[in-house]
C-alpha positions as CSV (number, residue, x, y, z in Angstrom):
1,X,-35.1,-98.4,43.5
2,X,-33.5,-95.2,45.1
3,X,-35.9,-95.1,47.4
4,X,-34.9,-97.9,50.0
5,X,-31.2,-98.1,48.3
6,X,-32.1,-101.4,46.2
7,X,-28.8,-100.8,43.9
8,X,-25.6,-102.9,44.4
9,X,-25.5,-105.9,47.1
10,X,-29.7,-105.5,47.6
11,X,-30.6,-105.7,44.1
12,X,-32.4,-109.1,44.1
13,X,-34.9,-107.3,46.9
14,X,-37.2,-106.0,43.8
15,X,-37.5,-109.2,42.6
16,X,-38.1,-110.4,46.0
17,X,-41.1,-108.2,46.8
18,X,-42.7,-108.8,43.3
19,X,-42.8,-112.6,44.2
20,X,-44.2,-112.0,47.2
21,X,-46.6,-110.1,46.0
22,X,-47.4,-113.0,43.7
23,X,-47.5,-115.1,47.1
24,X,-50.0,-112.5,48.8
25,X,-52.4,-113.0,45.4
26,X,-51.9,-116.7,45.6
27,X,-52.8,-116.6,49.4
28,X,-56.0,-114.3,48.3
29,X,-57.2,-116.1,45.9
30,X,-57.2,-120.1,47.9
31,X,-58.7,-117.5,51.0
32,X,-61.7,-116.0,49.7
33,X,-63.6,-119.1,48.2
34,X,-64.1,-119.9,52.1
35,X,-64.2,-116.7,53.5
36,X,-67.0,-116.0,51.0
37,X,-68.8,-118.8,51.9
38,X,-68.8,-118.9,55.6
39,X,-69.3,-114.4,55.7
40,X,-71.0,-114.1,52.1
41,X,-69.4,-112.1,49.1
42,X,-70.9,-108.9,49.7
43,X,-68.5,-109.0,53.1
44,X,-65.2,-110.0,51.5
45,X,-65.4,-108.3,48.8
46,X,-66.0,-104.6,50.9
47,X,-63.1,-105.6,53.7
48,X,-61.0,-106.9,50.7
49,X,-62.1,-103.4,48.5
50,X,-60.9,-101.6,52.1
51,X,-57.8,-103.4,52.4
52,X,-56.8,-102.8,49.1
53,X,-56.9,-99.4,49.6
54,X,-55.3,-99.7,52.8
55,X,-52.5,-101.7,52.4
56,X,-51.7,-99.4,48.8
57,X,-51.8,-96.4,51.6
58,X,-49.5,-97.7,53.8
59,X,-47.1,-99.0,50.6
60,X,-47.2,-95.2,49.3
61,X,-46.2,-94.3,52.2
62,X,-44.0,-97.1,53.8
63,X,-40.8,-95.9,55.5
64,X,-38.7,-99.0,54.9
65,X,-38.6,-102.0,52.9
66,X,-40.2,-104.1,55.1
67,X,-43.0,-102.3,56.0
68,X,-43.3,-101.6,51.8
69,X,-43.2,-105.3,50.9
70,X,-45.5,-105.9,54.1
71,X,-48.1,-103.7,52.7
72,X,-47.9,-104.9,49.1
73,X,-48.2,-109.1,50.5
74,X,-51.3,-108.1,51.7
75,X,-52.7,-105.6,48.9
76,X,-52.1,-108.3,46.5
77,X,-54.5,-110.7,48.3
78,X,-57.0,-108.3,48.7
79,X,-56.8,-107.5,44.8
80,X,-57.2,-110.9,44.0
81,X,-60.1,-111.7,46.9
82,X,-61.7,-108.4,45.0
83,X,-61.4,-109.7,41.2
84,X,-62.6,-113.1,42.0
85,X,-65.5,-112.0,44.1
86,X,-66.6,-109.2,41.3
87,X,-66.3,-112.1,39.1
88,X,-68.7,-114.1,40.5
89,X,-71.1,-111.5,40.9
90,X,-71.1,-110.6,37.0
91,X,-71.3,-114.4,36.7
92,X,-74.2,-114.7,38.7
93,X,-76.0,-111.8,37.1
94,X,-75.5,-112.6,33.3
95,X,-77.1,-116.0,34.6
96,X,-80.3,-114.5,35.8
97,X,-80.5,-112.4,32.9
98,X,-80.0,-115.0,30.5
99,X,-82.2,-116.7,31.9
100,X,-85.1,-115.5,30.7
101,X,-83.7,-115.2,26.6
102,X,-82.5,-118.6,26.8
103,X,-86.1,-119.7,28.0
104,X,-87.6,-117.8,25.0
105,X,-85.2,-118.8,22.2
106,X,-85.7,-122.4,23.1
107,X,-89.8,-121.9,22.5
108,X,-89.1,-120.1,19.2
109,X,-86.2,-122.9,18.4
110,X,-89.2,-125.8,19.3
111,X,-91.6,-124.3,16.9
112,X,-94.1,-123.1,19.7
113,X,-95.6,-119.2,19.3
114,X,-95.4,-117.3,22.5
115,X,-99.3,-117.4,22.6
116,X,-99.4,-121.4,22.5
117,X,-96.5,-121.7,24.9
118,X,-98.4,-119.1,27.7
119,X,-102.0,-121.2,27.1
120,X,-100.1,-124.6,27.8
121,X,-98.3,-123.3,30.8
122,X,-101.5,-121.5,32.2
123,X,-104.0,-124.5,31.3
124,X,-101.9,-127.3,33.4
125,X,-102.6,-126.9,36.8
């Protein structure tokens, strides 16, 4: 608050910034559904792990208010593009690794042994 004099007549300016941060995680998360599919995740999600870090750089150490609010539009989409990409990944991987229990707890639900199940899979050609 002290900082860029946000007392008296420019007290609504926090408010201000925090919605557009808002608007910068809102603009993140409708971009990187698209951006991940046309570059692939592994892309977005470095350039929006390197922006983040960036854009918090340049907010720590912003001269004015602009440049501050600037810095925090753009850290908030790259947050957001960061979550939702890490998301899918962990997605993604507890799907391939429940695969493989899924597959075996529906044998043992069906009444089949392991042994039975491996003889009928191996014997149909």
């Amino acid at each position: 608050m002290e900082r860029f004099d946000l007392v008296c007549s420019r007290s609504h300016l926090p408010r201000l910034a925090q919605s557009l941060f808002f608007a910068g995680a809102l603009i993140g998360s409708l971009a990187c559904g698209p951006l991940s599919d046309a570059a692939g995740r592994r892309a977005v999600y470095l350039v929006s792990l390197g922006g983040s870090g960036t854009a918090s750089a340049v907010a720590l150490l912003a001269p004015t208010f602009g440049v501050w609010v600037a810095a925090r539009v753009v850290a908030g989409a790259c947050i957001m593009a960061v979550n939702l990409v890490s998301n899918v990944y962990r997605t993604e991987a507890e799907l391939y690794f429940s695969f493989g229990q899924e597959v075996f707890y529906f044998i043992k639900l069906k009444g089949l042994n392991l042994k039975k199940s491996c003889n009928l899979l191996l014997s149909c050609h």
